[in-house]
C-alpha positions in Angstrom: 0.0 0.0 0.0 1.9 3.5 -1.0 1.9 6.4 0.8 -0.7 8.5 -1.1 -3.2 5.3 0.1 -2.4 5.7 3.7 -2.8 9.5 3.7 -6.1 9.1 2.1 -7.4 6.7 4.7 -6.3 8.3 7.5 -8.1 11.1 7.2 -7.9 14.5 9.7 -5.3 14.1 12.0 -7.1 17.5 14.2 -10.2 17.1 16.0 -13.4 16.8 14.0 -16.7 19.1 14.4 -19.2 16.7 12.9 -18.5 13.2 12.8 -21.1 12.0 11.3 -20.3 14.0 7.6 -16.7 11.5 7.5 -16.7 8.6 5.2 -15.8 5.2 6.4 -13.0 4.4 4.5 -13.5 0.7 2.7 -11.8 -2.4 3.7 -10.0 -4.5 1.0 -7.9 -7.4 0.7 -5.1 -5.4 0.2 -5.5 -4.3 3.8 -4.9 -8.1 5.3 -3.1 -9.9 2.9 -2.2 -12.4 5.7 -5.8 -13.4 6.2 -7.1 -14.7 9.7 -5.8 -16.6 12.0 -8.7 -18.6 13.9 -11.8 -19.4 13.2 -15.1 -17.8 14.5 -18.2 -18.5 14.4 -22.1 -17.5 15.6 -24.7 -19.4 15.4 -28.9 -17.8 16.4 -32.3 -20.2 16.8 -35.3 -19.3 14.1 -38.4 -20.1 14.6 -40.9 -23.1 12.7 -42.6 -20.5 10.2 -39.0 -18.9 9.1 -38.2 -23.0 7.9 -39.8 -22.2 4.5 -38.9 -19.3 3.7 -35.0 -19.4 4.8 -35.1 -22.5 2.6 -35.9 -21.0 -0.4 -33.6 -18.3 0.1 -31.0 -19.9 1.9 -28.4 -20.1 -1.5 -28.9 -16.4 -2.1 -27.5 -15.8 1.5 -24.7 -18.3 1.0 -23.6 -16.5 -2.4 -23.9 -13.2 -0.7 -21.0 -14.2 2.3 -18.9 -15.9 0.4 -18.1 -12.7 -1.5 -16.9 -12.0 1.9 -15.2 -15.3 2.7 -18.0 -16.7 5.1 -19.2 -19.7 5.3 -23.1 -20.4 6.2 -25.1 -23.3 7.3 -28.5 -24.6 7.9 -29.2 -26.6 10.1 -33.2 -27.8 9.6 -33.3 -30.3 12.0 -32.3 -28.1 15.6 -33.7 -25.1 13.5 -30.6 -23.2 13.4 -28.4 -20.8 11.3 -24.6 -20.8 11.6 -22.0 -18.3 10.2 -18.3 -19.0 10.3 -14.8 -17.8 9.1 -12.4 -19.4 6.7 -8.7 -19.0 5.3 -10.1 -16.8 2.9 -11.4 -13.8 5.0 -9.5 -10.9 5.0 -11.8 -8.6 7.0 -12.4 -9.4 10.7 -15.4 -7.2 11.4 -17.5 -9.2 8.6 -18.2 -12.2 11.0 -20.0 -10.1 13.1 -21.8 -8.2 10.2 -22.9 -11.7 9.6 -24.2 -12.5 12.6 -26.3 -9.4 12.7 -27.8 -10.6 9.4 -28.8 -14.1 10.3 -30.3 -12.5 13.4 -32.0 -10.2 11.3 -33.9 -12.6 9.1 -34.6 -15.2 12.4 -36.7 -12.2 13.1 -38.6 -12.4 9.9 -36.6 -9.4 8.1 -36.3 -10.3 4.3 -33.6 -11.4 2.8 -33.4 -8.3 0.5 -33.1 -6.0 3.5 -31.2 -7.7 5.8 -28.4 -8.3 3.1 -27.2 -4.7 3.4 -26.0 -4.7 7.0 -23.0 -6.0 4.7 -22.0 -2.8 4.1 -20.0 -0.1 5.9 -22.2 2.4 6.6 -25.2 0.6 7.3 -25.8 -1.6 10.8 -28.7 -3.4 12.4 -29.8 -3.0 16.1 -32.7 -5.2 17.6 -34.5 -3.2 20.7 -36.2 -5.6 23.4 -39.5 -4.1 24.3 -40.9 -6.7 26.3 -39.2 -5.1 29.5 -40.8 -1.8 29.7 -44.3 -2.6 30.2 -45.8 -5.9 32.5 -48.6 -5.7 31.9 -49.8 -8.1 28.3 -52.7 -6.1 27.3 -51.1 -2.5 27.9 -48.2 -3.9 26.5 -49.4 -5.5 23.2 -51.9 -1.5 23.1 -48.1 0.5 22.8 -46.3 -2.0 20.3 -49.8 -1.7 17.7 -49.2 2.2 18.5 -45.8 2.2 17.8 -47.0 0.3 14.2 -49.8 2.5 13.6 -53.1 2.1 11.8 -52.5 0.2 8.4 -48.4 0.6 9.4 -48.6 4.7 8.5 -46.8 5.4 11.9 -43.8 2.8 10.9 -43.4 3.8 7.0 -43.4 7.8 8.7 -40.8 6.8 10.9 -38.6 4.6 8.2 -38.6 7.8 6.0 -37.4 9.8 9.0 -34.7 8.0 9.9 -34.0 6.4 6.7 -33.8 2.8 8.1 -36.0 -0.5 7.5 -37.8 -1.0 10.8 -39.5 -4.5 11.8 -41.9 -4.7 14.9 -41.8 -8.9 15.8 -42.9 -10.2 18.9 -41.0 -8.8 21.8 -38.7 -7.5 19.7 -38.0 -4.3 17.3 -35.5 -4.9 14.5 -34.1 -2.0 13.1 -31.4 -1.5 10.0 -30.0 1.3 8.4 -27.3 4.6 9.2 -26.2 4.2 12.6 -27.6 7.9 13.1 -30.7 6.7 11.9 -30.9 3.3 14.4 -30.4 5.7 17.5 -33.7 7.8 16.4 -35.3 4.1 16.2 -34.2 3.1 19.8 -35.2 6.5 21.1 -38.8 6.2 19.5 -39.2 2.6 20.3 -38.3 2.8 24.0 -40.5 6.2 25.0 -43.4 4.5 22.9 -43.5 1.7 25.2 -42.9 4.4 28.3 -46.2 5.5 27.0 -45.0 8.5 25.0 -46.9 8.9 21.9 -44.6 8.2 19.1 -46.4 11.4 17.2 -44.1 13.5 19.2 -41.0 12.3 18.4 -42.0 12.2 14.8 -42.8 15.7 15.1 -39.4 16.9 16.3 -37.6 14.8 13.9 -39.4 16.7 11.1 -38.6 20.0 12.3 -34.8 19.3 12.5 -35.4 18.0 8.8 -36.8 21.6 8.0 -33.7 22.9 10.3 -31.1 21.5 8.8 -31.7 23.2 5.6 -31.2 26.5 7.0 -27.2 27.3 6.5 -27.8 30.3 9.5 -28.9 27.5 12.3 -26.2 25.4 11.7 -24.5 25.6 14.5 -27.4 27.5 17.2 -29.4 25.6 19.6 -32.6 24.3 18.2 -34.4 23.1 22.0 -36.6 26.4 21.5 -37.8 25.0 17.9 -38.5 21.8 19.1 -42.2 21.1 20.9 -42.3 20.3 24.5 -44.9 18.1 26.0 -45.3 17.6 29.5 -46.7 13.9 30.8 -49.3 13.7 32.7 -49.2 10.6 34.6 -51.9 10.1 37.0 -52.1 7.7 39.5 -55.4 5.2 39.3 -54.6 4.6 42.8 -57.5 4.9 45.4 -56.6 7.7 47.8 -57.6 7.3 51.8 -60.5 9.0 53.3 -58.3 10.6 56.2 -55.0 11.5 54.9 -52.5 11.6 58.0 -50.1 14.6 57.4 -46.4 13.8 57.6 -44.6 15.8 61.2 -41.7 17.9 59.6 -38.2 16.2 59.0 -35.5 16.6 62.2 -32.2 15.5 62.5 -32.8 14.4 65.8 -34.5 11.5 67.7 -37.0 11.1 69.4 -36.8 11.5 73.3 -36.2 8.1 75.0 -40.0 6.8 76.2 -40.1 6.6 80.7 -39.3 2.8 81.5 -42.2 1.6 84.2 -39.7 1.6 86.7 -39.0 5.0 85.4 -42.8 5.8 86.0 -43.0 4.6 89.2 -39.8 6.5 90.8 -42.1 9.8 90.0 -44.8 8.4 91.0 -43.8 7.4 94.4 -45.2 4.1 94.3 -41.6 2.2 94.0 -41.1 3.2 97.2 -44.7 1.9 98.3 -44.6 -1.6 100.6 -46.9 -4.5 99.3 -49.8 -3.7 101.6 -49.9 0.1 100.7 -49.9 -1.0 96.9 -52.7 -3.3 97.3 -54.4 -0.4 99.1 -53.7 2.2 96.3 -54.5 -0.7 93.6 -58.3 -0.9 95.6 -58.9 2.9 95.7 -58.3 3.3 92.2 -60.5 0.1 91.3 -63.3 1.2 93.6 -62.9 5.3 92.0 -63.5 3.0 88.5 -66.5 1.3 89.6 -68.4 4.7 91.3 -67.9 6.0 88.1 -69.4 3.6 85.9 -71.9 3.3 88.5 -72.7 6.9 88.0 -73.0 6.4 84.6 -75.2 3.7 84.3 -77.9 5.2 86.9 -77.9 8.6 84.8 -78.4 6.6 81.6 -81.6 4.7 83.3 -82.7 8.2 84.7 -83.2 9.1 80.8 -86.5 7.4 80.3 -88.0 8.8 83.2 -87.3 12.6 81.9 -90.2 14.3 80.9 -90.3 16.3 77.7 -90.3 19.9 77.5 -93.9 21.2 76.2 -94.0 23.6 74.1 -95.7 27.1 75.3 -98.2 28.5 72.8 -97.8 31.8 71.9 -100.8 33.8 71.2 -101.3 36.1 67.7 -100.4 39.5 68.5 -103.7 40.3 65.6 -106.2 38.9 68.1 -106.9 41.2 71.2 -108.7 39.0 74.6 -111.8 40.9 75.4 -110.9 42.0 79.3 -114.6 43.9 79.8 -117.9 42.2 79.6 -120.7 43.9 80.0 -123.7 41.8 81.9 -127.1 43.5 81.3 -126.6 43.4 77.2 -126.5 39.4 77.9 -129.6 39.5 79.8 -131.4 41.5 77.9 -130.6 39.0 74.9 -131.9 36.2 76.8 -135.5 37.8 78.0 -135.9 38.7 74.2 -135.1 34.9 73.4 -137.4 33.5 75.9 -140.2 35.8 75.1 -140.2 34.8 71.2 -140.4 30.9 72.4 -143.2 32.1 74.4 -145.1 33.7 71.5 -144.5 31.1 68.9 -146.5 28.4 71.5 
């Protein structure tokens, strides 16, 4: 390799402002013309429904890692795939390229996709999502969210990111730019934290709209960018009488009085056994007069008679104090002699 090769390859030797804008330089034979020295190999389960199809496509895979020096195997029987080195591979990072494609396809990732974590710039990234959430039901509500209705959430966030995206089981299988497969991760895992995945799509297309402008290239962009606040309320039924919590001291609390303690202030340590049996009596028969009491005043109850109530007279109606007598007599002679008449 000559000198103009190495300068080419190596690149900046100063520090870099954006990483991501450098090109991977390729890996030849030229680069290890001594090949490898030991074997390695990876091998990943599949499941029965991948038998068919991983049969049928099974030569196209073998073609496509031998251009690479890899051998692969199928193993129908224990349901397996295995990936291995040989004398002719000259690039040590392939085998575990490799492995990340037979993973990919065990996970029902086609064989046309899963073929280009092959190259360079392009890597694949499977996200377990079965941890986040316990519950089955909740759990299988987020992943169809994350998918979308008729998959318009997942092809939104593929053209985003720019990487193939595969929601299977428990699992999210992602492939593409590595920028790209830690948008995926990000989206996948607050989806399942039960952050709609709308959001995140939402800041990823104003960035897109961002980038274009030349003058906020290198300004902060966290006042462009929407901010949502969660509002996670608790389901949990909240007590009736809510005891309030005594403000935080540094110190303890004071030691509680031992009974001997009690009984030194008291005086009654110093009591014989005839003066506390005397003492023990008092305050049992002061018990008993009491309850005594209040038994007799609860029987006294019934025999309580109710207050009446005391009529109050119309203030309208005035009581006629004078009556006079001979205007009633005279009334009555005048009644007595009309019964006289009429016989």
């Amino acid at each position: 390799m000559g000198d103009s090769d190495s300068e080419a390859i190596a690149g900046p030797s100063g520090p870099v402002d954006d990483a991501w804008s450098m090109k991977i330089p390729a890996f030849t034979r030229v680069d290890n013309p001594n090949r490898l020295l030991e074997e390695s190999s990876f091998a990943t389960l599949f499941p029965k429904y991948q038998e068919k199809y991983l049969n049928e496509c099974w030569p196209l895979v073998q073609k496509a890692l031998e251009e690479h020096g890899i051998k692969a195997e199928l193993d129908l029987i224990e349901g397996s795939m295995t990936v291995r080195t040989t004398r002719k591979t000259w690039d040590p990072y392939i085998i575990i390229k490799a492995r990340d494609m037979i993973k990919l396809m065990s996970r029902k990732v086609p064989f046309e996709q899963a073929v280009r974590v092959l190259k360079d710039d392009v890597s694949a990234d499977i996200i377990k999502i079965s941890s986040f959430v316990r519950n089955k039901e909740k759990f299988i509500k987020r992943r169809q969210r994350l998918i979308g209705p008729n998959g318009c959430t997942l092809k939104s966030i593929e053209l985003l990111t720019g990487c193939y995206v595969m929601v299977q089981g428990q699992t999210v299988a992602a492939l593409g730019p590595y920028k790209g497969l830690q948008q995926v991760r990000r989206i996948a895992e607050d989806t399942m934290k039960n952050i709609h995945p709308i959001y995140n799509i939402k800041a990823l297309m104003i960035k897109r709209e961002l980038m274009k402008d030349p003058k906020l290239k290198n300004e902060n962009w966290e006042r462009f960018l929407p901010k949502f606040a969660t509002k996670n309320l608790s389901k949990r039924k909240q007590p009736k009488v809510k005891r309030e919590k005594k403000p935080y001291t540094p110190f303890p609390p004071p030691q509680q009085e031992s009974k001997l303690d009690k009984q030194l202030a008291s005086g009654e340590y110093f009591l014989n056994k005839e003066q506390k049996r005397m003492k023990q009596k008092k305050e049992l028969d002061a018990r008993h007069e009491e309850a005594e009491k209040k038994r007799q005043e609860k029987r006294a109850e019934a025999f309580v008679p109710p207050e009446e109530e005391k009529k109050v007279e119309s203030k309208g109606k005035k009581r006629k104090v004078d009556v006079n007598v001979q205007e009633i007599k005279d009334k009555v002679q005048k009644g007595l002699k009309k019964k006289r008449k009429k016989a």
